[in-house]
C-alpha positions in Angstrom: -17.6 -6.4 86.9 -17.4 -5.0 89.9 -16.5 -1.1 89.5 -17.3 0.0 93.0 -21.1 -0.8 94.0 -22.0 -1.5 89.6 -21.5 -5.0 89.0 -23.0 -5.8 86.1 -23.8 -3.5 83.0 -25.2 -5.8 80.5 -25.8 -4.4 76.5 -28.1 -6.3 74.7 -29.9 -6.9 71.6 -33.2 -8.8 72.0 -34.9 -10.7 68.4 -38.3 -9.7 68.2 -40.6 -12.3 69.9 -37.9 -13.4 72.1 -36.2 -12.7 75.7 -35.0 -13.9 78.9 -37.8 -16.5 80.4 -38.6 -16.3 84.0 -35.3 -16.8 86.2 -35.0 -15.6 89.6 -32.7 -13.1 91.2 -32.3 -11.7 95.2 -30.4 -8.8 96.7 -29.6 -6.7 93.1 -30.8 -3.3 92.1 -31.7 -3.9 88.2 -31.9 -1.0 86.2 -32.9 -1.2 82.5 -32.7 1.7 80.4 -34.4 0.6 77.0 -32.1 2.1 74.1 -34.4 1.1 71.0 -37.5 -0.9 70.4 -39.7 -1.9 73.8 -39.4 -4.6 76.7 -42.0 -6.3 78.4 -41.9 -7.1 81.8 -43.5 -9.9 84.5 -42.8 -10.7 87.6 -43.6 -13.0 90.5 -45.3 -10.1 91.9 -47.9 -9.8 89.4 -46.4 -6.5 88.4 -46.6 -6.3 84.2 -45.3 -3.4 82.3 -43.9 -2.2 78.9 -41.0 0.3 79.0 -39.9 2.0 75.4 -36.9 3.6 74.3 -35.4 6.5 76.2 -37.3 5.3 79.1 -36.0 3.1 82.4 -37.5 0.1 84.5 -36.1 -0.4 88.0 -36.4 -3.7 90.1 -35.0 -4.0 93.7 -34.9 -7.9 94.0 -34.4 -7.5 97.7 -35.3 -11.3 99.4 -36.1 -12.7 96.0 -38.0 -12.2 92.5 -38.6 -14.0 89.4 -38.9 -12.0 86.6 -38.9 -12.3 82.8 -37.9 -9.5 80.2 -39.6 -9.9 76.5 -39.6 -7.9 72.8 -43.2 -8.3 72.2 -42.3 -5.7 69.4 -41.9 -6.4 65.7 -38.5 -5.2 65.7 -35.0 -5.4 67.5 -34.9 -3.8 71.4 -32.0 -3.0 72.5 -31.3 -2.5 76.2 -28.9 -1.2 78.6 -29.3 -3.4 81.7 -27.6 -2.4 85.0 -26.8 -4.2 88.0 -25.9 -2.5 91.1 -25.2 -4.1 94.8 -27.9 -2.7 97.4 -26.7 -1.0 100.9 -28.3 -4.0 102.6 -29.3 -7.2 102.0 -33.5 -8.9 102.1 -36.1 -6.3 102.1 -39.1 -6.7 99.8 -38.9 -7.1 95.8 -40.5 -4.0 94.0 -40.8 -2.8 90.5 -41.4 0.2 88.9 -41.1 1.7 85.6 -41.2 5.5 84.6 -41.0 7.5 81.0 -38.0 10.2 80.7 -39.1 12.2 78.1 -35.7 13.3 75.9 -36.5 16.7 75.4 -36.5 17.1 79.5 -32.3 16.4 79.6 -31.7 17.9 76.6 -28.4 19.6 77.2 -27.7 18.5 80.7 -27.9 14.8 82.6 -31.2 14.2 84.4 -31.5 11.3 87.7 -33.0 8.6 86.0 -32.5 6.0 89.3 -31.7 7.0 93.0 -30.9 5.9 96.0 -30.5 9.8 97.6 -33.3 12.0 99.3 -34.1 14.6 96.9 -34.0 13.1 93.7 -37.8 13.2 94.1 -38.5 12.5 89.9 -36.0 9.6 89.8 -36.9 5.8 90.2 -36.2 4.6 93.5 -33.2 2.3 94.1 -32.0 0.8 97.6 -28.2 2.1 97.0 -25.8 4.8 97.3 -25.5 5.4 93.5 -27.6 7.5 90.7 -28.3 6.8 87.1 -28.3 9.6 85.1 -28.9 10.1 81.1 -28.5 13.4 78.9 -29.4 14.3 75.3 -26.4 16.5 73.7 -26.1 18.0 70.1 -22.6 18.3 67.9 -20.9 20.8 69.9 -22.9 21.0 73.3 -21.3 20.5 76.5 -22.7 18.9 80.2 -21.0 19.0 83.7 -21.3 16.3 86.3 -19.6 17.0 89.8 -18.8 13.4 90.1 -16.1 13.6 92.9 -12.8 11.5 93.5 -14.0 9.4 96.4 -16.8 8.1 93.8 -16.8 6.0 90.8 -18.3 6.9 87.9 -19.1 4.5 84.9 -20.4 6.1 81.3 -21.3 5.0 78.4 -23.0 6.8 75.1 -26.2 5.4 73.7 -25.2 6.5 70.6 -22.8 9.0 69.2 -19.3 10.6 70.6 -17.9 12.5 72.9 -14.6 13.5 75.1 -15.5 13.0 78.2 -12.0 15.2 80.1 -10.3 14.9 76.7 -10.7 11.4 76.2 -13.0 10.5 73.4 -15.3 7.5 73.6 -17.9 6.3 70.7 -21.4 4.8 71.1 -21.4 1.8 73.8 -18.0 2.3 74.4 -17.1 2.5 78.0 -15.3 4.7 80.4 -14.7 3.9 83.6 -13.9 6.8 86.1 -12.2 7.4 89.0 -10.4 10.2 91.4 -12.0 13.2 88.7 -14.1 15.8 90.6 -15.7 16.8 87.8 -17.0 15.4 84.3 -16.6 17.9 81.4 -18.4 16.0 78.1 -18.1 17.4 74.9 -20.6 15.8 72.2 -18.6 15.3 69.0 -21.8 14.3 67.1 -25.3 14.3 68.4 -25.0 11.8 71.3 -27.2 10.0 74.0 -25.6 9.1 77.3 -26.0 6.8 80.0 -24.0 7.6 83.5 -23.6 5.6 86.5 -22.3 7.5 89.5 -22.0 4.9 92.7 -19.6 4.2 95.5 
């Protein structure tokens, strides 16, 4: 808890017909990055969606929301779900979901969730942080220019990697700090989840 701005990054496995029942929240920036299976969403909103595996919901709670997250699937989901502080406080709730095709950050990370102008194709989130995800194979190699006044949170989906020559398995995570730049090598086909905030 509490790595800069991320407070929260939640990994969970979700039986098939159950979930998290309505249950508010206020002021959060909730990103859920669905790592296997489906969740489906409602909120006080009216706002309904299903998001699949490999894609990402976002919801800004802002003054308040209730919300609740379901596997309507016949087998496990397994999530990611990230909670990062907002630059301000109130505001109205929104939601939004939005499919990242694999293939598209194959070899590189791709903005999943922003908060800055000109990461027109990510989801938008009310914070100075991105959330970023890249497909590697055995062997490849991605760059992230992270910078040392930011801190950078990672974890593989699945897979292994050295992330600046320190090796991490799947949903292990590595929490980064005063490193300009990320060099990742994939030591097996891996699927990675990055969280650069302030």
């Amino acid at each position: 808890m509490g790595w800069g701005d991320l407070l929260v990054w939640n990994d969970d496995e979700i039986a098939p017909g159950t979930g998290f029942p309505p249950h508010p929240h206020a002021d959060m920036e909730i990103i859920t990055y669905v790592r296997q299976g489906a969740i489906t969403h409602e909120d006080s909103l009216g706002n309904k969606g299903r998001t699949e595996a490999g894609d990402v919901q976002v919801m800004s709670a802002g003054s308040g929301i209730r919300h609740s997250e379901r596997n309507l699937e016949r087998d496990t989901t397994r999530i990611f779900q990230i909670w990062i502080e907002p630059k301000s406080r109130g505001g109205k709730p929104s939601w939004g979901a939005k499919p990242f095709p694999k293939g598209d950050r194959s070899g590189r990370f791709v903005t999943l969730a922003s908060g800055f102008e000109g990461d027109g194709d990510a989801l938008p989130i009310r914070t100075d942080a991105r959330v970023l995800g890249a497909t590697l194979k055995a062997g490849e190699t991605a760059e992230y220019a992270l910078g040392t006044e930011r801190h950078g949170y990672l974890v593989p989906a699945s897979g292994a990697v050295a992330v600046n020559g320190t090796k991490l398995g799947a949903r292990d995570g590595a929490a980064i700090r005063d490193e300009a730049t990320l060099k990742i090598v994939a030591l097996e086909d891996s699927e990675l989840v990055l969280v650069d905030a302030a």
